[in-house]
N, C-alpha and C positions, 0 to 999 in steps of 0.2 A: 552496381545496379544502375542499369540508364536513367535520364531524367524522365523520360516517359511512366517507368515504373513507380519510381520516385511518387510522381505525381498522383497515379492511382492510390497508393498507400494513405499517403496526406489524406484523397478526398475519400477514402473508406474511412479514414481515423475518424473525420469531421464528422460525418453521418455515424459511424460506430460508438461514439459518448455524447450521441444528441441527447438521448433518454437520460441523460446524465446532469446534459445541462438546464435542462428544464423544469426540474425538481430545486426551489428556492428552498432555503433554508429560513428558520423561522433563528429568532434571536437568540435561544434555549438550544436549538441546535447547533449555530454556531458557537457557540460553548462549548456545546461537548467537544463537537469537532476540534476546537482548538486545546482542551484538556489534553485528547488524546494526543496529538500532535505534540504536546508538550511531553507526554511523556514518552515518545518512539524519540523525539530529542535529546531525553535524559539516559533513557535507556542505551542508547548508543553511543554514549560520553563524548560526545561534541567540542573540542576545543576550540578555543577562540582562532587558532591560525589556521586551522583543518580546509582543507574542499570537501565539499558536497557533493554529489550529486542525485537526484531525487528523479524515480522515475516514474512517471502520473502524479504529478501532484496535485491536479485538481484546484479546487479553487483557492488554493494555497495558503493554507493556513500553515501548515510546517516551513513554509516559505519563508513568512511571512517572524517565524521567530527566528530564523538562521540568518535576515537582512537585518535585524534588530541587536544581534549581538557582532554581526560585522562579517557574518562566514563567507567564504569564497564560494558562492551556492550559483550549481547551473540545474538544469531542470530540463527532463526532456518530455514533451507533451504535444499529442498530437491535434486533438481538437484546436483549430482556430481560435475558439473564441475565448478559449481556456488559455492557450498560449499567449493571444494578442494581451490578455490581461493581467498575466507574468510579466511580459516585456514592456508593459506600462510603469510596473515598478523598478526597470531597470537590470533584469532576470536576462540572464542568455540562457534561448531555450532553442534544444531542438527539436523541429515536427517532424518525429516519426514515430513508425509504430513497432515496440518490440517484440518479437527478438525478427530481423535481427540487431545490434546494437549499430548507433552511428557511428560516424569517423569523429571522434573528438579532439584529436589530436595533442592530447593531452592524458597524466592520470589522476586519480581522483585518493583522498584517504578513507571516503566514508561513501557507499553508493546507499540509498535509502529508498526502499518498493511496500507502499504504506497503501495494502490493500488492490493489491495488482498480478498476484502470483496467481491468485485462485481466476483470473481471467485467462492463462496460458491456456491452447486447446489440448494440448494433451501433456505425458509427462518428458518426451522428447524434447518440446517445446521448451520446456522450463530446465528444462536442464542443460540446454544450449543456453538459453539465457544467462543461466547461473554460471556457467563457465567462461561466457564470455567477460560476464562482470569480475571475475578473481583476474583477467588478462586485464582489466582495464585499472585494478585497483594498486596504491604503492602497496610495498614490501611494508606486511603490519597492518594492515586497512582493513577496512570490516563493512560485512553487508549485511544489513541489517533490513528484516522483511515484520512487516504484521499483515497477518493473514486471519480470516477466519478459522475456529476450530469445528470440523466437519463434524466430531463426534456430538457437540452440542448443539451445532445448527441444524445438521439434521436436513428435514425436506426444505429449510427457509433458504439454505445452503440454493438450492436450484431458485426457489419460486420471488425471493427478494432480487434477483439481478439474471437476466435470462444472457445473458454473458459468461458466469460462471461456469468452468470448467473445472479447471483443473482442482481434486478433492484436495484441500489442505488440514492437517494437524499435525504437532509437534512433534510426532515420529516422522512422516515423511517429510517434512521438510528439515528436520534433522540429519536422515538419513540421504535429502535434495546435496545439502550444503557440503557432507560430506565427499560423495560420488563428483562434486566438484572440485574437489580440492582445499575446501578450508578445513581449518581447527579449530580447539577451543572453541567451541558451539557453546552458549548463552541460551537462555531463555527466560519468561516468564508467561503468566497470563494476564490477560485483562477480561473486567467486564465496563463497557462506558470508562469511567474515571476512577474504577475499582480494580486494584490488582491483587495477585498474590491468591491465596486460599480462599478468601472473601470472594472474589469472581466466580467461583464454583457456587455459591450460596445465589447470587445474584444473575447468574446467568442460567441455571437451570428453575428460576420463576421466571426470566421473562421467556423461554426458552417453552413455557407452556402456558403465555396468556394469547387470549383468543383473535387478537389484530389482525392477523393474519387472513385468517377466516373466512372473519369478515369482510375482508375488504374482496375477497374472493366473491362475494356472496352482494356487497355494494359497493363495485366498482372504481364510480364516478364520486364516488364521498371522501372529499377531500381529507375532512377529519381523522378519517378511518386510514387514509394513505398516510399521514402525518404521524398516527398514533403506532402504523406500522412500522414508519422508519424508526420510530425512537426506541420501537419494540427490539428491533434488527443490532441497533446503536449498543444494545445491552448484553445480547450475545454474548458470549465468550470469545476472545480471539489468541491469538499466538503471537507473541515478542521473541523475535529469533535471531540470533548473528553467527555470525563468522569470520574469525581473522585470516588472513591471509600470513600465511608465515610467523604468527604471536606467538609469544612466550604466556602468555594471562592461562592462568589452570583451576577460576574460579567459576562456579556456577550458578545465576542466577537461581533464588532461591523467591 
């Protein structure tokens, strides 16, 4: 790719998660946020010698536990302002936008895309993505994705992020991971900081309170945008991996 190209990408990226970065998180939200981060960490069985690498991590709360416990974590992010704020903690990140992947010149044991797949434009996209992530991972490495589940999110799926593309739930991205060459496919669910059978109970009430709506209906009412995101936060999503060449024949449950 020339530098000129290059450069175009970067300054779509920076303008393409402005809406992103403008939305401040209240205290209670970064909570959750960082719950959940806790558990796409656990869920992915993280060693302390492992590399990482995380792609959108945003304002880095997953980050943010992987320099805490010592991990070899690089991070790839395109927004400016998102990146310059990684690389303030010390983070080697690169700005670009996937797919396609950068040159990293290295491999990783663990790649991690925590709410990033459902922005691929279609399913060619993601499935290039996906394949290039099994060429970039060691022999045994796992890719571990949380995505939302379509079936439960339904129209919030389009009207919470006008980015949203690509439909994701545990079948297709099941059926993603495999068409690319992993194994041993995992999963679970979450709702917020709830997993397991419980998320079904919790994500099909927030799944039909009325935030939404409303906020449809009053715009500019901050409240209402607030109450929506936490609405969204509660959904149902999908915890999913894949090893690359594993022996593991267990199934999250």
């Amino acid at each position: 790719m020339s530098s000129e190209a290059i450069m175009t990408k970067t300054t779509e990226g920076n303008k393409f998660y402005a809406h992103y970065c403008q939305n401040n998180s209240t205290k209670f939200g970064k909570w959750l946020k960082t719950c959940l981060a806790s558990q796409v960490f656990k869920f992915a069985q993280i060693e302390e010698k492992a590399s990482v690498l995380e792609i959108g991590p945003g304002r880095g709360e997953f980050s943010d536990i992987c320099l805490r416990r010592g991990i070899d974590y690089w991070a790839i992010e395109p927004n400016q302002k998102m990146a310059d704020s990684l690389e303030q903690k010390g983070i080697k990140v690169l700005r670009n936008i996937v797919p396609p992947m950068p040159e990293t010149g290295r491999s990783f044991d663990i790649v991690v895309m925590s709410h990033v797949m459902e922005h691929m434009d279609t399913m060619t996209t993601a499935l290039q993505l996906t394949g290039a992530i099994y060429e970039l991972l060691n022999q045994g490495g796992r890719f571990v994705i949380c995505a939302p589940d379509y079936i439960n999110w339904r129209n919030h799926f389009f009207h919470s992020d006008f980015s949203h593309n690509y439909i994701t739930t545990l079948k297709r991205l099941h059926g993603l991971l495999i068409s690319a060459g992993f194994k041993d496919i995992k999963w679970d669910y979450q709702s917020g900081p709830i997993k397991g059978r419980m998320s079904f109970v919790i994500s099909a009430i927030a799944s039909r309170l009325p935030f939404g709506c409303l906020e449809m209906i009053f715009p500019k009412n901050k409240l209402l945008h607030k109450l929506y995101k936490l609405q969204t936060t509660f959904l149902r999503g999908v915890l999913i991996l894949g090893e690359k060449n594993s022996r593991l024949k267990e199934r999250v449950t």
